[in-house]
C-alpha positions in Angstrom: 174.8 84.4 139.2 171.2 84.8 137.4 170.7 83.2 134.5 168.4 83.6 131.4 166.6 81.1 130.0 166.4 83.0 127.2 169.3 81.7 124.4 171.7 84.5 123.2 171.8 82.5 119.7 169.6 80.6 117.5 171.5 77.3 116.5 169.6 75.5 114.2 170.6 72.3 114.7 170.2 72.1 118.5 166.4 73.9 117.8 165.6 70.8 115.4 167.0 67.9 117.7 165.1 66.1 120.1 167.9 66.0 122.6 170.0 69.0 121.8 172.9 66.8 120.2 172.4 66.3 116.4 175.8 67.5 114.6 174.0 66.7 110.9 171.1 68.6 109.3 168.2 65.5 108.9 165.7 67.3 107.6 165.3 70.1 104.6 163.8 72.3 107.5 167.1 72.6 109.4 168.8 73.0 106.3 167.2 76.2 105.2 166.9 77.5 108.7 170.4 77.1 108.6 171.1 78.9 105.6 168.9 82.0 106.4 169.6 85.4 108.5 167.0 86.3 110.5 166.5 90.4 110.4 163.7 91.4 112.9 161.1 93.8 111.3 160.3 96.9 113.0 157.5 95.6 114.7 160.0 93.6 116.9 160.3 95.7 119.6 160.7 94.3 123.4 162.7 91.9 125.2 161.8 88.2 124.8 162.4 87.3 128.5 159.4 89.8 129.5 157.2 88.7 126.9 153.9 86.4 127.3 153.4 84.4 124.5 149.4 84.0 123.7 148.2 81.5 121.2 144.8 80.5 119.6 143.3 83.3 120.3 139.4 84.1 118.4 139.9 85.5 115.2 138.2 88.2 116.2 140.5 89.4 118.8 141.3 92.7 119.1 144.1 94.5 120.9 141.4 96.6 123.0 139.4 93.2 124.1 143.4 91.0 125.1 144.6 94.1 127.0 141.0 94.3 129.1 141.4 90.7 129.5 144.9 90.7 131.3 144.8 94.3 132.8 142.4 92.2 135.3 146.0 91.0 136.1 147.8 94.5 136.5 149.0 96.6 133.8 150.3 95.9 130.4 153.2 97.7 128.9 152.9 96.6 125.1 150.5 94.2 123.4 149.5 93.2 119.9 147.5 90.9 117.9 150.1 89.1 115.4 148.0 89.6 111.5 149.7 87.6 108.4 151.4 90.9 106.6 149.6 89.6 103.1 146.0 88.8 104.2 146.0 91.2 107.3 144.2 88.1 108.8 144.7 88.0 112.3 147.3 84.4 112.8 145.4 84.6 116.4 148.3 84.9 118.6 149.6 87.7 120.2 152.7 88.7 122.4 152.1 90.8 125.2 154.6 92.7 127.6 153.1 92.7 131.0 154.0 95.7 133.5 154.3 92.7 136.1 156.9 90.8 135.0 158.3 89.8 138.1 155.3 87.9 138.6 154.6 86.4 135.0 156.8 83.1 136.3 154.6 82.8 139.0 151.1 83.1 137.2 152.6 80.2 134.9 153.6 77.7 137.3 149.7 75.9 137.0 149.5 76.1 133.7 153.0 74.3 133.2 153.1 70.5 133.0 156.5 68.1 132.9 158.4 71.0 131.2 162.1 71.6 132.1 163.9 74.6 131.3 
């Protein structure tokens, strides 16, 4: 049986505990998050298990330059510099859909350190 280490809910409580076990809200944060009802905007398109998360990116970064970057890799099915919806600044991070999922675990492994999924 495969299994995702992607969650199928958001708990709010579990995402603001150390350990997984708080059963009280400690913190303003968890209480508002608990509160809310996340809608995604159109612009969330994709499935979160075959996304690569890239962060502190240039401010200059532009879609053309990140997909040159990791088509060195293979091919990229869907990528996009995240801007702030006010400014339009760019928040320099970007999710990108790789064509070679399969293999996104695997290109990972060195860069992870003491993490446990």
């Amino acid at each position: 049986m495969a299994t995702s280490r992607v969650p199928s809910s958001y708990d709010p409580l579990k995402a603001g505990s150390i350990d997984g076990t708080d059963v009280v809200a400690h913190d303003r944060a968890v209480v508002r998050a608990l509160g809310s009802n996340y809608r995604p905007t159109h612009l969330s398109t994709g499935q979160p298990d075959r996304c690569l998360f890239v962060g502190r990116l240039n401010a200059e970064t532009t879609v053309e330059s990140l997909r040159r970057t990791f088509e060195k890799l293979g091919d990229v099915a869907e990528c996009r510099v995240v801007h702030d919806p006010v400014t339009l600044e760019s928040r320099r991070c970007a999710p990108l859909a790789p064509a070679w999922v399969a293999a996104t675990a695997q290109l990972m492994l060195p860069f992870l350190h003491n993490v446990s999924f």
